[in-house]
C-alpha positions in Angstrom: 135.4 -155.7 100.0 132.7 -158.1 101.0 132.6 -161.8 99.9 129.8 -161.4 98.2 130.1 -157.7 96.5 130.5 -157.4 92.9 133.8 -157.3 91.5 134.9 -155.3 88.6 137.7 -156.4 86.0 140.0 -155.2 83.2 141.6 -157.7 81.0 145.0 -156.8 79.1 145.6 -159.8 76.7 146.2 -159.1 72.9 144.2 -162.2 71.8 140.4 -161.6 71.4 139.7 -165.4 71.6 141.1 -165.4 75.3 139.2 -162.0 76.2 136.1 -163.4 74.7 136.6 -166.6 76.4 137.6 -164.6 79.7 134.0 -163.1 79.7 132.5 -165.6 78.8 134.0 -167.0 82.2 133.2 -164.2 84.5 129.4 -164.1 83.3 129.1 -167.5 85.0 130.8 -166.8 88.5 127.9 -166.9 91.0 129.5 -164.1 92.5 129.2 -160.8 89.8 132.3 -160.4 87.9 132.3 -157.5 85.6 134.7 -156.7 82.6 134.3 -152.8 82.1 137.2 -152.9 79.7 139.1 -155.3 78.0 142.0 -154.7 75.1 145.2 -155.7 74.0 146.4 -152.1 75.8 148.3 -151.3 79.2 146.3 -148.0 79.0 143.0 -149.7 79.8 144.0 -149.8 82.9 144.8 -146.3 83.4 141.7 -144.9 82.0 137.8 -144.5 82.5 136.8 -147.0 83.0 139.5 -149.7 83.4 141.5 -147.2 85.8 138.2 -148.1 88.5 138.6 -151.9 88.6 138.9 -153.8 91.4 141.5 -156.2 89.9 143.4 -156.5 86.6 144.0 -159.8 84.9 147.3 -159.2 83.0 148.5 -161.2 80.4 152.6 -160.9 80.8 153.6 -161.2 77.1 151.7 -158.9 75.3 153.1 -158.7 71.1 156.9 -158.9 70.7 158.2 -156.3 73.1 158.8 -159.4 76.1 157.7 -159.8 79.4 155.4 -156.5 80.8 157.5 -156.9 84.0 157.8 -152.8 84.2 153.9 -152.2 83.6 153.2 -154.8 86.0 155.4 -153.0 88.6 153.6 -149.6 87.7 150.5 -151.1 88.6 151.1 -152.3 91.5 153.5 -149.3 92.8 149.6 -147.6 92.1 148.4 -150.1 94.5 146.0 -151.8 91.4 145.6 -155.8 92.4 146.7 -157.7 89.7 146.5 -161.1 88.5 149.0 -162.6 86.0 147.5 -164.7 83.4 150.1 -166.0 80.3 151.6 -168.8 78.5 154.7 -168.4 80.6 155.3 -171.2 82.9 158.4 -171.3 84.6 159.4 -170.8 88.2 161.7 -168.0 87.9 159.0 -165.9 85.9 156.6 -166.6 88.4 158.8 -165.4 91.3 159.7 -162.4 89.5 155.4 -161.2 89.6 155.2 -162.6 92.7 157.9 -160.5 93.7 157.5 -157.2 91.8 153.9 -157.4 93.7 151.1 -159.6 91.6 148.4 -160.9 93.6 149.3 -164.5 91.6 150.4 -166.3 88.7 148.2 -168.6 86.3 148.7 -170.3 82.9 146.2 -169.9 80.7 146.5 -173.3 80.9 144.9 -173.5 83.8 140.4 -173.3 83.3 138.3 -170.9 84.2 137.6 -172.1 88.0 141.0 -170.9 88.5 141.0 -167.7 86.7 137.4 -167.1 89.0 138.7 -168.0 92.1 141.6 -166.2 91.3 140.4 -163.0 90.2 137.8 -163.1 93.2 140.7 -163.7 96.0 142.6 -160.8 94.4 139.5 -158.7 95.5 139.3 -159.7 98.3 143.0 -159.5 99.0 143.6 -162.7 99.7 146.2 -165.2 98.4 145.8 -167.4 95.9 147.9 -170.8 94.9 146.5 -172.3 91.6 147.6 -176.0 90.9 150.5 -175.3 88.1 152.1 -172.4 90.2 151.9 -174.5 93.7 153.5 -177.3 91.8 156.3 -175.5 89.7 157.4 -174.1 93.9 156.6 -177.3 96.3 160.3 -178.5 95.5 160.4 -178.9 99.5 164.1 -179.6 98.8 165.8 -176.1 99.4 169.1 -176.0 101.2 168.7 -172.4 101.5 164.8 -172.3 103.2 165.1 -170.5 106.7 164.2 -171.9 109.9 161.4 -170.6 111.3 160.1 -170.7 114.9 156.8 -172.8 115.6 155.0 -169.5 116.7 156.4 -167.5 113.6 154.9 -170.4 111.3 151.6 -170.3 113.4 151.5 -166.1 112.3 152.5 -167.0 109.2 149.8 -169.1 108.1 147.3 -167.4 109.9 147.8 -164.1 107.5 148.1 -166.6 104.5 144.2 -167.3 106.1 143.2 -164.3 106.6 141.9 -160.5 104.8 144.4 -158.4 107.5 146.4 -158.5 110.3 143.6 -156.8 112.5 142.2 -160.5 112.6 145.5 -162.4 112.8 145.5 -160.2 116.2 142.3 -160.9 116.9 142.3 -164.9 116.4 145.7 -165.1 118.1 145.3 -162.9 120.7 148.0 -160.2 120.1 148.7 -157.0 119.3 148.8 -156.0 115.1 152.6 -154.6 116.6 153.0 -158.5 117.5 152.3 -159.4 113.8 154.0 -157.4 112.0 157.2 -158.3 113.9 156.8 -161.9 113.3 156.3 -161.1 109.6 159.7 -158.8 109.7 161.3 -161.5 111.2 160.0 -163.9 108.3 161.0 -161.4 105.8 164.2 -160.8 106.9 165.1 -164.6 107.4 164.3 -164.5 103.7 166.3 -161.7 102.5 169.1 -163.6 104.9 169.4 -165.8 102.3 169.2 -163.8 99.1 165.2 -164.9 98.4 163.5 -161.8 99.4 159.6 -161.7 99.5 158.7 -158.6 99.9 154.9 -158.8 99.3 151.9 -161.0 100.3 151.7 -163.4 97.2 155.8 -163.8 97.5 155.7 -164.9 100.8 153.0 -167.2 100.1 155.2 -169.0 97.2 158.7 -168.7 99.1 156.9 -170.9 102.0 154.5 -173.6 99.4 158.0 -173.7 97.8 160.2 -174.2 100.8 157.1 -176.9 102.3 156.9 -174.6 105.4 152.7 -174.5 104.3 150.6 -176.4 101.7 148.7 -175.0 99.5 145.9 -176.7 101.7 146.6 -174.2 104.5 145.4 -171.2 102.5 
């Protein structure tokens, strides 16, 4: 998607004070951000119109039924970008999205600059590290983090930086082969150790966690 194309949103969240707010939110983004459907319901995002959105903002605890971890993994099994947005603020709950395959993780105590920026890096497929999430993982204290090689770092970081491996290749001078065996090598470091991080977003908060990047490298 280009930077500057319109992006269309759905937003699950059983409040309509924080939907109302949400849109409120979107109207003012410089960059277009559309809500074409917006309910308490996981079905939104399954049907016209919802089921054409770019990204979904998902609020994880939706009535009494706990945590939508399952619909969250539906979605993104579908290969919908989703970004978490809930009262929930504890590491191991924001592993677990990152994990199952969400683009990020914000509280909704976190404004509406981060919810933009969020919801626009999600479009864009890029990674996002709001303040409350980057803080809750930069322990940089971890017995267990794995050590990397400089040039795996320098890949590493690069993607973090970047829309696709194509230009990770392209700025480092090697083949997209080359990349993804530097990030195998990464991931399987990881699942070494019994942290796997298995997508994009993961990977991100395993290394912000483990103070192999800072969130200023993104």
């Amino acid at each position: 998607m280009s930077n500057d194309s319109p992006v269309s949103v759905v937003v699950i969240d059983d409040h309509p004070a924080i939907l109302a707010g949400v849109e409120m939110w979107y109207a003012a983004s410089p960059r277009p951000i559309a809500v074409i459907a917006a309910s308490g319901s996981i079905g939104d995002a399954w049907t016209t119109p919802g089921s054409t959105a770019d990204v979904i903002v998902l609020d994880l605890q939706l009535g009494d039924s706990g945590p939508a971890f399952a619909a969250l993994r539906r979605l993104v099994d579908a290969g919908r970008q989703v970004v978490v947005y809930t009262m929930r603020d504890d590491e191991k709950t924001a592993l677990t999205c990152l994990d199952l395959g969400a683009a990020t993780f914000l509280t909704k105590g976190e404004g509406r600059e981060h919810l933009v920026e969020a919801t626009l890096a999600a479009a864009d497929n890029r990674p996002y590290m709001p303040p409350a999430l980057a803080g809750a993982l930069g322990t940089n204290a971890r017995a267990d983090r794995p050590q990397l090689s400089a040039r795996e770092e320098n890949v590493l970081i690069e993607w973090f930086q970047s829309e696709s491996k194509e230009l990770v290749a392209q700025r480092l001078n090697i083949s997209v082969r080359t990349v993804n065996s530097y990030l195998d090598r990464v991931r399987i470091k990881y699942a070494n150790l019994g942290r796997p991080a298995r997508t994009k977003a993961s990977l991100v908060a395993r290394a912000v966690q483990d103070g192999l990047i800072d969130v200023d490298d993104l």
